[in-house]
FIZAKE-409674 format. One line per 8 residues: number of its first residue (from 0); their letters; for each residue x, y, z of N, C-alpha, C. Coordinates in nm, 2 decimals, always signed. Example, Ala and Ser with C-alpha at 12.3 -4.5 7.8 and 13.67 -1.06 7.14 Angstrom:
<sites>
0> AS> +1.32,-0.57,+0.78,+1.23,-0.45,+0.78,+1.32,-0.33,+0.78; +1.28,-0.22,+0.71,+1.37,-0.11,+0.71,+1.29,+0.00,+0.79
</sites>
This chain:
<sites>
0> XXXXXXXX> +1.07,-0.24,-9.64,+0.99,-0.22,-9.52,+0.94,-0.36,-9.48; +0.94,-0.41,-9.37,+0.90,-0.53,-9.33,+0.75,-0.53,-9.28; +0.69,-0.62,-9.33,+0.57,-0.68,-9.36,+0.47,-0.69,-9.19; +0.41,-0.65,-9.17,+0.34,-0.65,-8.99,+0.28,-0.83,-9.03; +0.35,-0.85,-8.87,+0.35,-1.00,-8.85,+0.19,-1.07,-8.82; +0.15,-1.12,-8.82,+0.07,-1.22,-8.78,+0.04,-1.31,-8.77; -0.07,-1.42,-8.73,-0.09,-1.55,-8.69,-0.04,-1.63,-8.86; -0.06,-1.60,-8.95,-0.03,-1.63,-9.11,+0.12,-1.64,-9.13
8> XXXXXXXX> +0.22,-1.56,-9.00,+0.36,-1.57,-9.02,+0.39,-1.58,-8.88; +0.39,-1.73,-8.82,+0.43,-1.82,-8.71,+0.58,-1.80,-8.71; +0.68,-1.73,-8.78,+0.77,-1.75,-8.74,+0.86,-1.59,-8.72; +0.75,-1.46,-8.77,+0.75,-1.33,-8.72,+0.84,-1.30,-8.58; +0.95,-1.24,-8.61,+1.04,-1.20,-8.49,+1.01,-1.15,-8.36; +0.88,-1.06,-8.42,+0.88,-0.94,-8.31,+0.77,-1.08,-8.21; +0.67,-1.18,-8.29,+0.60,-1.24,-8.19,+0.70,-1.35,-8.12; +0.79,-1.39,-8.16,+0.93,-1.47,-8.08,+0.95,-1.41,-7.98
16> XXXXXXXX> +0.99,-1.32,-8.03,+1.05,-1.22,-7.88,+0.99,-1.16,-7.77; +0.82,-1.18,-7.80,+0.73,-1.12,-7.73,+0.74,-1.22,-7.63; +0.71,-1.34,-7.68,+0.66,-1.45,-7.62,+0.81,-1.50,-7.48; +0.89,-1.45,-7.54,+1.03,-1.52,-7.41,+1.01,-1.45,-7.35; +0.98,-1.26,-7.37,+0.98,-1.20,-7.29,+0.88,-1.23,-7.20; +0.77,-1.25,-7.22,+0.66,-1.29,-7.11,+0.72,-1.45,-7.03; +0.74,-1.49,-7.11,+0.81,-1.63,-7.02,+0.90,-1.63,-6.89; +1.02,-1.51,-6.94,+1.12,-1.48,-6.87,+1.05,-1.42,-6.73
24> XXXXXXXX> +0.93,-1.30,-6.78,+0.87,-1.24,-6.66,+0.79,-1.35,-6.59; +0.74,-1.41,-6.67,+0.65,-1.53,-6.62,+0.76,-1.61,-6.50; +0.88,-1.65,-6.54,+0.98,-1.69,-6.45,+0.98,-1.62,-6.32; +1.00,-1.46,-6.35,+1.01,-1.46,-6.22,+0.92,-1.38,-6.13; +0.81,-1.36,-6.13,+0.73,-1.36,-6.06,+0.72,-1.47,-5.94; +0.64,-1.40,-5.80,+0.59,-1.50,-5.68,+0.52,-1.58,-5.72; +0.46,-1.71,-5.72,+0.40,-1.81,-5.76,+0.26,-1.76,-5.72; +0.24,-1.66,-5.66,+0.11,-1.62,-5.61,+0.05,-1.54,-5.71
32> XXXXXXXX> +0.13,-1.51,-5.81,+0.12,-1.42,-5.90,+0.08,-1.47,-6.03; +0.13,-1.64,-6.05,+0.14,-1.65,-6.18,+0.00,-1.69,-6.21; -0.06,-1.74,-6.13,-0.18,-1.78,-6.19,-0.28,-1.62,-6.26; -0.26,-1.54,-6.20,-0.32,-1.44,-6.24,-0.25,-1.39,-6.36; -0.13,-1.36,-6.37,-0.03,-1.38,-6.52,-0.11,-1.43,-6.59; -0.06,-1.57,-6.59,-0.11,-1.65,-6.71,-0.28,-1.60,-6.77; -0.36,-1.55,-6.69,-0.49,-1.57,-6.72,-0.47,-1.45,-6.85; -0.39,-1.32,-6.77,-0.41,-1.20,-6.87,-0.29,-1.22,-7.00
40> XXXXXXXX> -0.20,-1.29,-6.97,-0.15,-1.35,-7.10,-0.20,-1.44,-7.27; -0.30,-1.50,-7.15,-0.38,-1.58,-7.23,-0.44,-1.51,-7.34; -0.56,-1.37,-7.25,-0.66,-1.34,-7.27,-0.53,-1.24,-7.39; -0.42,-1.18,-7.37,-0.37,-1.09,-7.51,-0.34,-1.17,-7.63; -0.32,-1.30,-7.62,-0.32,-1.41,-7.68,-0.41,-1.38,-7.79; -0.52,-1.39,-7.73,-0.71,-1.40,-7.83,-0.74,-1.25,-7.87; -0.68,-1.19,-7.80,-0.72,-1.06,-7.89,-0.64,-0.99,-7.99; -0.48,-1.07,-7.95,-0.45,-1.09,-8.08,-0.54,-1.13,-8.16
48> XXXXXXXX> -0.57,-1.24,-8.15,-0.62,-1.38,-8.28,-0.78,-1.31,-8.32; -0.82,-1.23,-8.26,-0.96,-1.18,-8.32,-0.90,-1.03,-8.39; -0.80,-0.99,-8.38,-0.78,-0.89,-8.48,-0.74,-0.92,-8.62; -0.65,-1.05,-8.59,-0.61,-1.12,-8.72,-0.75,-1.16,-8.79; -0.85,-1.17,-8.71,-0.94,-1.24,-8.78,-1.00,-1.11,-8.91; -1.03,-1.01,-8.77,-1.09,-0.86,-8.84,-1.01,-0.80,-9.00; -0.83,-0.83,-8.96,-0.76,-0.77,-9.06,-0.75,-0.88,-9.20; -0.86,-0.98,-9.17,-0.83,-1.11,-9.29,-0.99,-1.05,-9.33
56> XXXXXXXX> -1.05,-1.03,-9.30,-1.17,-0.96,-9.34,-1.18,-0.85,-9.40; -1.11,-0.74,-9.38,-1.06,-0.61,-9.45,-0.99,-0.67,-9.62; -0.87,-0.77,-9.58,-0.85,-0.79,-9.69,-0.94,-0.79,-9.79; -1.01,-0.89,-9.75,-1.13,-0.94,-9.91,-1.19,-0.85,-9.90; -1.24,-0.75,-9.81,-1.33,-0.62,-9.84,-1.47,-0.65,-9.87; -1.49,-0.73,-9.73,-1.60,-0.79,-9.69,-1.68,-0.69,-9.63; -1.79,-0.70,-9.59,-1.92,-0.62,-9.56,-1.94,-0.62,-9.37; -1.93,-0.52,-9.31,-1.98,-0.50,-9.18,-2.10,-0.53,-9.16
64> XXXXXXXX> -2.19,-0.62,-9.12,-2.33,-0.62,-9.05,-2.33,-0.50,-9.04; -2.48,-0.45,-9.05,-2.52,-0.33,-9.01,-2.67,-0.33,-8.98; -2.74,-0.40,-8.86,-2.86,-0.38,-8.81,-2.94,-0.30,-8.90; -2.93,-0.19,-8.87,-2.97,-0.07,-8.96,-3.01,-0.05,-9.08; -2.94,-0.11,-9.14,-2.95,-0.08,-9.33,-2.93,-0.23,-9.35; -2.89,-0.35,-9.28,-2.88,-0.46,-9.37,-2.98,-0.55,-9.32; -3.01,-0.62,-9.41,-3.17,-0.75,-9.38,-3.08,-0.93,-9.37; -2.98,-0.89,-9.42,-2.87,-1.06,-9.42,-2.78,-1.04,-9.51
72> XXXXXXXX> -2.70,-1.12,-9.51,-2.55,-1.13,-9.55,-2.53,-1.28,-9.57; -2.53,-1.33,-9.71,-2.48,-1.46,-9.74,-2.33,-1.43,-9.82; -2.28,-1.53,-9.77,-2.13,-1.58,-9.80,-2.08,-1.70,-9.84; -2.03,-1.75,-9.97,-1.96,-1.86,-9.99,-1.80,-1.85,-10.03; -1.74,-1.92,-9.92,-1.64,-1.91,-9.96,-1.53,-2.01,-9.96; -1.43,-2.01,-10.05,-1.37,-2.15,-10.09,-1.24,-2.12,-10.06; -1.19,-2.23,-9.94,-1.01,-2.18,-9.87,-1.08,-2.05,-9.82; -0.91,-2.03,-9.89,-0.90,-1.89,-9.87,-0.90,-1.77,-10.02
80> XXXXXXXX> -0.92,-1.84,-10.12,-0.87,-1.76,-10.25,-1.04,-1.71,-10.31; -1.13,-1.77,-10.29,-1.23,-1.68,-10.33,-1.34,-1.67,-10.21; -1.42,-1.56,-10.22,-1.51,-1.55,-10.15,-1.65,-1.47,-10.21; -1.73,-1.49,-10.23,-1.95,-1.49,-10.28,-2.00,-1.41,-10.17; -1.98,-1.28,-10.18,-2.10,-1.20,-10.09,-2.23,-1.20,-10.17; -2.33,-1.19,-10.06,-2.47,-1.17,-10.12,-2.54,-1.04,-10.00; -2.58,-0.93,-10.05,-2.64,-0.86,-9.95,-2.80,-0.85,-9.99; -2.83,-0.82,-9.89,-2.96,-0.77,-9.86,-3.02,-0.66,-9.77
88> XXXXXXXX> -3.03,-0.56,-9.83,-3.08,-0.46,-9.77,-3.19,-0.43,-9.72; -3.26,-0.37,-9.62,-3.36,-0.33,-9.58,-3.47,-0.25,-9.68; -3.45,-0.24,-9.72,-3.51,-0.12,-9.86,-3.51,-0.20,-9.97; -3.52,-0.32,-9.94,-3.56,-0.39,-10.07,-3.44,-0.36,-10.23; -3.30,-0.31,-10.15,-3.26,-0.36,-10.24,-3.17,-0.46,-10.24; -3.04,-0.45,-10.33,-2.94,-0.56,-10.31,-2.80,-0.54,-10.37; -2.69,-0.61,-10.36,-2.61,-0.56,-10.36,-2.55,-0.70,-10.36; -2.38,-0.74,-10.49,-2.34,-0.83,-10.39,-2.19,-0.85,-10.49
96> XXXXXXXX> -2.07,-0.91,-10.42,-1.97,-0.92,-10.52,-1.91,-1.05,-10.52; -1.85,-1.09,-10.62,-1.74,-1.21,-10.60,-1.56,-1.17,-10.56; -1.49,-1.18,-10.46,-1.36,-1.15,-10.44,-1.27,-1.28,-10.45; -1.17,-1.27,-10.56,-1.04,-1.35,-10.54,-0.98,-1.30,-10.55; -0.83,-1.39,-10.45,-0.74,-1.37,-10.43,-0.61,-1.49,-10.43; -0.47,-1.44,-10.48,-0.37,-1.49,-10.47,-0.29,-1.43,-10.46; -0.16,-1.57,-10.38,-0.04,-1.42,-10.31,+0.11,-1.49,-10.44; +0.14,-1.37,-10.41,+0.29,-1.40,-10.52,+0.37,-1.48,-10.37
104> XXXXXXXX> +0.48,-1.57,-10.45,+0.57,-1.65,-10.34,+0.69,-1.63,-10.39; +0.79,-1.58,-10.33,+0.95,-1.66,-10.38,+0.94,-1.77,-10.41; +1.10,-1.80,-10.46,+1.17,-1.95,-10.48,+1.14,-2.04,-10.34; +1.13,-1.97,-10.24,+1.13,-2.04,-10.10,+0.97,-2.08,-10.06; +0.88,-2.02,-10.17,+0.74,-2.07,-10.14,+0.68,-1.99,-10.00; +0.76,-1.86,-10.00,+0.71,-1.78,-9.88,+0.59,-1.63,-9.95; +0.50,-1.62,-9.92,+0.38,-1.52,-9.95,+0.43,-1.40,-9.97; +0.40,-1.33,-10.08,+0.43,-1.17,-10.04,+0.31,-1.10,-10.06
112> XXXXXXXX> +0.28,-1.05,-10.19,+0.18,-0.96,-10.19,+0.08,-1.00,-10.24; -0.02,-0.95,-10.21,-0.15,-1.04,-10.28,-0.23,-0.96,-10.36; -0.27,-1.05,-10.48,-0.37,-0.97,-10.62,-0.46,-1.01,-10.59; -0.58,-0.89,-10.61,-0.72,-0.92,-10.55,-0.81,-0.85,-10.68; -0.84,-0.97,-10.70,-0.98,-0.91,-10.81,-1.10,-0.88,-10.77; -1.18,-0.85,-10.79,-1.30,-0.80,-10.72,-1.43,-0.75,-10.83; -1.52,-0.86,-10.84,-1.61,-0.89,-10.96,-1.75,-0.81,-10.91; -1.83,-0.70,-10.92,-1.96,-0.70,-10.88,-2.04,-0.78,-10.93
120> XXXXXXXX> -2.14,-0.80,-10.88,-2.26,-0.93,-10.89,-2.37,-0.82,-10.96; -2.43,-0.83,-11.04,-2.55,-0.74,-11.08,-2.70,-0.76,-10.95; -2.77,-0.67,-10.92,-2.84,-0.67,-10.87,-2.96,-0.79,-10.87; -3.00,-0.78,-10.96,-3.10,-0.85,-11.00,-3.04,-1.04,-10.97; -2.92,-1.07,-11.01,-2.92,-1.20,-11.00,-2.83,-1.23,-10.83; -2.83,-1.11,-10.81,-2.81,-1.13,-10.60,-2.96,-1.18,-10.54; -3.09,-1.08,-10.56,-3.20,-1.11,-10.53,-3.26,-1.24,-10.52; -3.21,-1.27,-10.67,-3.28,-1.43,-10.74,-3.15,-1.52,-10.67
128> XXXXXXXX> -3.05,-1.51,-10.62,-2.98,-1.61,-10.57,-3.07,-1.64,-10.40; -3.04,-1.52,-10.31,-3.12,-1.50,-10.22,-3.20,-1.57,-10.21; -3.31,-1.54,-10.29,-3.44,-1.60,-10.24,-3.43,-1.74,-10.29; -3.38,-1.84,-10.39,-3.35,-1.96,-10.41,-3.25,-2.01,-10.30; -3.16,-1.99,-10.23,-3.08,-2.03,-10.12,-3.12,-2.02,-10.02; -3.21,-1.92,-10.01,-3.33,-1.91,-9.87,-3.41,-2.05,-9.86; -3.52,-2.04,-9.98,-3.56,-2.17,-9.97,-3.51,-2.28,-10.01; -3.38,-2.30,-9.99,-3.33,-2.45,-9.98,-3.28,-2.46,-9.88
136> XXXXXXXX> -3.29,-2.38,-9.78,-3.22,-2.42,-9.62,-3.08,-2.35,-9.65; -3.06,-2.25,-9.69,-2.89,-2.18,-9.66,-2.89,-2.15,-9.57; -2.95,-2.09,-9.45,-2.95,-2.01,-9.32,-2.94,-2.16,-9.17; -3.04,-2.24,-9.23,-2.97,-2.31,-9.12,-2.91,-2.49,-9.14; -2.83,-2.43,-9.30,-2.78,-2.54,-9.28,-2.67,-2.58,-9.15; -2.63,-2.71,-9.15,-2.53,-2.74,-9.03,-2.40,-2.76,-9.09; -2.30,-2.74,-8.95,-2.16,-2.77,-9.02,-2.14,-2.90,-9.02; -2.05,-2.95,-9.08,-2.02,-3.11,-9.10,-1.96,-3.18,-8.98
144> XXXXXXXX> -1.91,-3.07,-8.87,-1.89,-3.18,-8.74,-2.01,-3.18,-8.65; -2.13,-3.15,-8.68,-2.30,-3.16,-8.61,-2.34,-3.27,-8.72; -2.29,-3.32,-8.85,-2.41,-3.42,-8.91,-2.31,-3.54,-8.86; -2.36,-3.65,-8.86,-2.29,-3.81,-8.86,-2.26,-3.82,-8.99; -2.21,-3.92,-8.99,-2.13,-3.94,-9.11,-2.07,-3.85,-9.20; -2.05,-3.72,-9.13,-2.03,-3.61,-9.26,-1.85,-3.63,-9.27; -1.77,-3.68,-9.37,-1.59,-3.70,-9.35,-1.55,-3.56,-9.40; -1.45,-3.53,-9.33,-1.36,-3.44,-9.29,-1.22,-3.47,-9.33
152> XXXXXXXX> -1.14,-3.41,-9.43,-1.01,-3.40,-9.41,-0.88,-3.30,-9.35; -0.80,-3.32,-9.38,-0.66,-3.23,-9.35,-0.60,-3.11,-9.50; -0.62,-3.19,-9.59,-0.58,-3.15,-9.72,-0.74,-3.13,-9.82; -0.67,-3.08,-9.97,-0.80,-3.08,-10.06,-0.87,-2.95,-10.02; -0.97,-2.94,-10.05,-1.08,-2.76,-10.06,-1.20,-2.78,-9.96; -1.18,-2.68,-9.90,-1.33,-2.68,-9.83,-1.40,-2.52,-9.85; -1.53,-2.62,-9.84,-1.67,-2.49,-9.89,-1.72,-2.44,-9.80; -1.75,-2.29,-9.75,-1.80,-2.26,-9.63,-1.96,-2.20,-9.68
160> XXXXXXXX> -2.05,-2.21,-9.59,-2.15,-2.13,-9.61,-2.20,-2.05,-9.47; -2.16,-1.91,-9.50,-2.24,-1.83,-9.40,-2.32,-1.74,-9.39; -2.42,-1.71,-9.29,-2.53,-1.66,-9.29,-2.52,-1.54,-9.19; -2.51,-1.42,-9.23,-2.53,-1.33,-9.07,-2.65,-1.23,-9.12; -2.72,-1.25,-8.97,-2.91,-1.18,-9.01,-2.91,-1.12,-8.84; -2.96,-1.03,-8.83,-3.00,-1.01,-8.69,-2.91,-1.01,-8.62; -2.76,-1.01,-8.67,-2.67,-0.96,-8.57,-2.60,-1.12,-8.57; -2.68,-1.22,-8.60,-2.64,-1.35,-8.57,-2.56,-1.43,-8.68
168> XXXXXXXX> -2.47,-1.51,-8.66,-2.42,-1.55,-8.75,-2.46,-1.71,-8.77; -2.44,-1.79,-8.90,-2.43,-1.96,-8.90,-2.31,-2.01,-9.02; -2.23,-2.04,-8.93,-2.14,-2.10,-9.09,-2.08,-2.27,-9.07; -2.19,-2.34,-9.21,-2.12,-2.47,-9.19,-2.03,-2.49,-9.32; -1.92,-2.58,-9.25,-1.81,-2.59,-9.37,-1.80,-2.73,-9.43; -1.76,-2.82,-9.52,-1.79,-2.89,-9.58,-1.66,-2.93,-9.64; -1.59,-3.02,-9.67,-1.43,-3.08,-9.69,-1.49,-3.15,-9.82; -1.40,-3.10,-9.96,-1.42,-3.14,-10.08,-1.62,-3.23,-10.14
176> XXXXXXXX> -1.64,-3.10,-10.07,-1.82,-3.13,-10.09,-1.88,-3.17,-10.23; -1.80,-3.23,-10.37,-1.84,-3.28,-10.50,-1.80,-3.40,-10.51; -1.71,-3.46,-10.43,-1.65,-3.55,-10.41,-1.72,-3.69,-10.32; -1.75,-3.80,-10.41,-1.82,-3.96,-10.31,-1.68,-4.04,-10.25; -1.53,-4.02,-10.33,-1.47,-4.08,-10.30,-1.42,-4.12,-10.16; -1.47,-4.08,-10.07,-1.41,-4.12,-9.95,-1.53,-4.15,-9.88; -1.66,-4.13,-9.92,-1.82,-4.19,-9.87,-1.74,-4.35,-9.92; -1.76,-4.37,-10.04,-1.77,-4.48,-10.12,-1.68,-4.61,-10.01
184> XXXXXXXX> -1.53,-4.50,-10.01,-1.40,-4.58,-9.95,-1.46,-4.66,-9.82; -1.51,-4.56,-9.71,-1.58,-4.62,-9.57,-1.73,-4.61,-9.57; -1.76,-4.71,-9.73,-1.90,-4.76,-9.73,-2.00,-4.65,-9.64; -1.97,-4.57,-9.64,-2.10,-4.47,-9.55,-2.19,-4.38,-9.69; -2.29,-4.42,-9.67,-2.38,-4.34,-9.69,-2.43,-4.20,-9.69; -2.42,-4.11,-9.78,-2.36,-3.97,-9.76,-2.51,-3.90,-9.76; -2.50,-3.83,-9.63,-2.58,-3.77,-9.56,-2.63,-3.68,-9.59; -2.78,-3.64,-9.56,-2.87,-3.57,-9.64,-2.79,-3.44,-9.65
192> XXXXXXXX> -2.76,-3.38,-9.54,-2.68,-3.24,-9.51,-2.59,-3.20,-9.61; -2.50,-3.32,-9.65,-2.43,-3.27,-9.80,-2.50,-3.27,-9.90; -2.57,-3.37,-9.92,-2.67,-3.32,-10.02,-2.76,-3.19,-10.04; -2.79,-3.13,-9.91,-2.83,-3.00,-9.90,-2.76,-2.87,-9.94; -2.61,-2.93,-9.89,-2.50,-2.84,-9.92,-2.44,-2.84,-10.08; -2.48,-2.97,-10.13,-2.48,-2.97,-10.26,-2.49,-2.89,-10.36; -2.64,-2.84,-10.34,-2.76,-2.84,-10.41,-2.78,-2.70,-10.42; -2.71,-2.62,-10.25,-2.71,-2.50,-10.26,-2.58,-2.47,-10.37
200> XXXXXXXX> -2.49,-2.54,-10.38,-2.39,-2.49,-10.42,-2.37,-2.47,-10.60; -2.50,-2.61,-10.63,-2.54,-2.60,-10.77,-2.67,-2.48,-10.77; -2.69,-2.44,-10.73,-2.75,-2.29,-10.75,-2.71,-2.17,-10.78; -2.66,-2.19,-10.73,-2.49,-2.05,-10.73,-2.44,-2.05,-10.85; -2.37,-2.22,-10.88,-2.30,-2.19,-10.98,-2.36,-2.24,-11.14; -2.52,-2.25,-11.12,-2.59,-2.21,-11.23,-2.57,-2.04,-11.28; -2.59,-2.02,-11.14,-2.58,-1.82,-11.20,-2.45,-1.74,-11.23; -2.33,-1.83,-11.11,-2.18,-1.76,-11.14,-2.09,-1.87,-11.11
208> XXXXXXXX> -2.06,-1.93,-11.23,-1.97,-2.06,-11.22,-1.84,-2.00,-11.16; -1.83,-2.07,-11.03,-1.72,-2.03,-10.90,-1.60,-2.07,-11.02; -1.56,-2.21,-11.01,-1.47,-2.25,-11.05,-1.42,-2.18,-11.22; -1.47,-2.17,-11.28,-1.47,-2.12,-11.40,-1.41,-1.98,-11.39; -1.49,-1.89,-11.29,-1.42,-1.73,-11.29,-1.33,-1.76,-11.23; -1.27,-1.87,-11.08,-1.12,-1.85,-11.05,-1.02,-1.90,-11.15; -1.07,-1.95,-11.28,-0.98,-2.06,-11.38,-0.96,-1.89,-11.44; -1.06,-1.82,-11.49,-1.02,-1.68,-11.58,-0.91,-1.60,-11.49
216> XXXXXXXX> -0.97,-1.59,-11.36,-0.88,-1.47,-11.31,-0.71,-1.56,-11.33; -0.71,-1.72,-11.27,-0.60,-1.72,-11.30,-0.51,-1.69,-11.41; -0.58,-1.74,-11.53,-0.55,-1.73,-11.69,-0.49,-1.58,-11.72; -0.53,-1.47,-11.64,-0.49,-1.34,-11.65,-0.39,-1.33,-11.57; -0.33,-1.39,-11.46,-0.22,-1.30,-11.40,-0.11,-1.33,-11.55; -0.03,-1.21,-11.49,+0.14,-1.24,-11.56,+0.19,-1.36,-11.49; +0.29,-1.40,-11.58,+0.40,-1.48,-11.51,+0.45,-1.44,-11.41; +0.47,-1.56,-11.31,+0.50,-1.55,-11.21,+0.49,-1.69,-11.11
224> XXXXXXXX> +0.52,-1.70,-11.00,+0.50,-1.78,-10.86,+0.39,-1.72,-10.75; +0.31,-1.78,-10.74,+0.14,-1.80,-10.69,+0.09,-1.91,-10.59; +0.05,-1.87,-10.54,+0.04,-1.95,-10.38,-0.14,-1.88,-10.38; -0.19,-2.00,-10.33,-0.36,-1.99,-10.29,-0.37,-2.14,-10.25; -0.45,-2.12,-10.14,-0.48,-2.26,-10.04,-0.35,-2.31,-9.99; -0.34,-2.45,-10.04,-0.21,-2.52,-10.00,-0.13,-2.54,-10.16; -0.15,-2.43,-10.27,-0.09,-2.48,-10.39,-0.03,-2.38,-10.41; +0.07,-2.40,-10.50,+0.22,-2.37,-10.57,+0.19,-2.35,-10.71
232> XXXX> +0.16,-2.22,-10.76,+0.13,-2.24,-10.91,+0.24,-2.15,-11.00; +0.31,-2.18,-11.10,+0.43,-2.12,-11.15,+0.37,-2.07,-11.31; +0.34,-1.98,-11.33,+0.30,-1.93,-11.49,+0.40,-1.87,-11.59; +0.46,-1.93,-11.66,+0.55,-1.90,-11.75,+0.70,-1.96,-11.74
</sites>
């Protein structure tokens, strides 16, 4: 059975064919027409791209806001292979999990299915994360293209932190945020913001060493071909 295409598989048939098809009609329409065309083509465009967003969220089995019952929602998440829910509920209680994930690849380095581990966080050390990440500015820290000097790459890991409270959301992301080597390279002086982002991040993993539980989960798959971020990992 063939796999439902999306923005993750750029080279999906059924979205090839969609797209000539609109072109072809795009051709021949009255020129009086096309401007209005293009607008509603556009707009199916994005609602594609916000469903892909919804069905990448289902994946990890991420948490809906919920005015109602929820008080905030903290998130750290690294790539795409792990992600750090933190809840907070209205009723003073709490709730929260760690989710990774990796996809099996062919010889061809193409994705198929993906193993998802899914860790709960005990109660008590969601609270105590909470309120330590509260008071060091987790809610409004900034993303790295609002601070100066903050460097950004193409390649390497990036750390996201986000906040949704009141319906509202903040998420700044951060490009290999443990790392001076590229401050050092263009002599810049590394900006209080990473340091803030730092600091949150050595908090966290005083209580759940990030990198350590993705090193176990990996240590447990079977043999096989493994794809997470932009790496290639072959076990056995």
């Amino acid at each position: 059975m063939e796999s439902p295409c999306s923005l993750a598989t750029p080279d999906c048939p059924a979205d090839n064919q969609a797209r000539q098809l609109a072109l072809f009609l795009y051709g021949t329409l009255p020129n009086i027409m096309k401007k209005t065309f293009y607008i509603f083509l556009f707009l199916g465009f994005g609602i594609n791209f916000c469903f892909s967003q919804t069905e990448s969220e289902k994946r990890f089995g991420l948490t809906e806001f919920d005015s109602t019952i929820h008080k905030r929602i903290y998130r750290v998440q690294t790539e795409d292979y792990q992600i750090l829910e933190l809840i907070e509920f209205k009723k003073d209680s709490f709730k929260g999990s760690l989710t990774q994930m990796v996809w099996k690849t062919n010889r061809k380095e193409i994705r198929k299915d993906s193993i998802v581990q899914k860790i709960a966080i005990p109660d008590f050390t969601v609270k105590k994360l909470i309120s330590k990440l509260e008071s060091n500015g987790f809610e409004n820290l900034k993303d790295c293209n609002k601070v100066q000097d903050c460097i950004s790459g193409l390649d390497g890991t990036t750390t996201s932190f986000t906040t949704i409270k009141s319906g509202e959301t903040n998420t700044a992301s951060y490009w290999e945020l443990d790392s001076d080597y590229y401050y050092n390279q263009n002599e810049v002086k590394l900006p209080a913001e990473v340091l803030k982002a730092r600091k949150l991040a050595s908090i966290i993993n005083k209580e759940i060493d990030l990198k350590e539980q993705f090193e176990n989960f990996l240590n447990r798959l079977p043999n096989g071909r493994y794809s997470y971020s932009m790496l290639i990992m072959k076990k056995g």
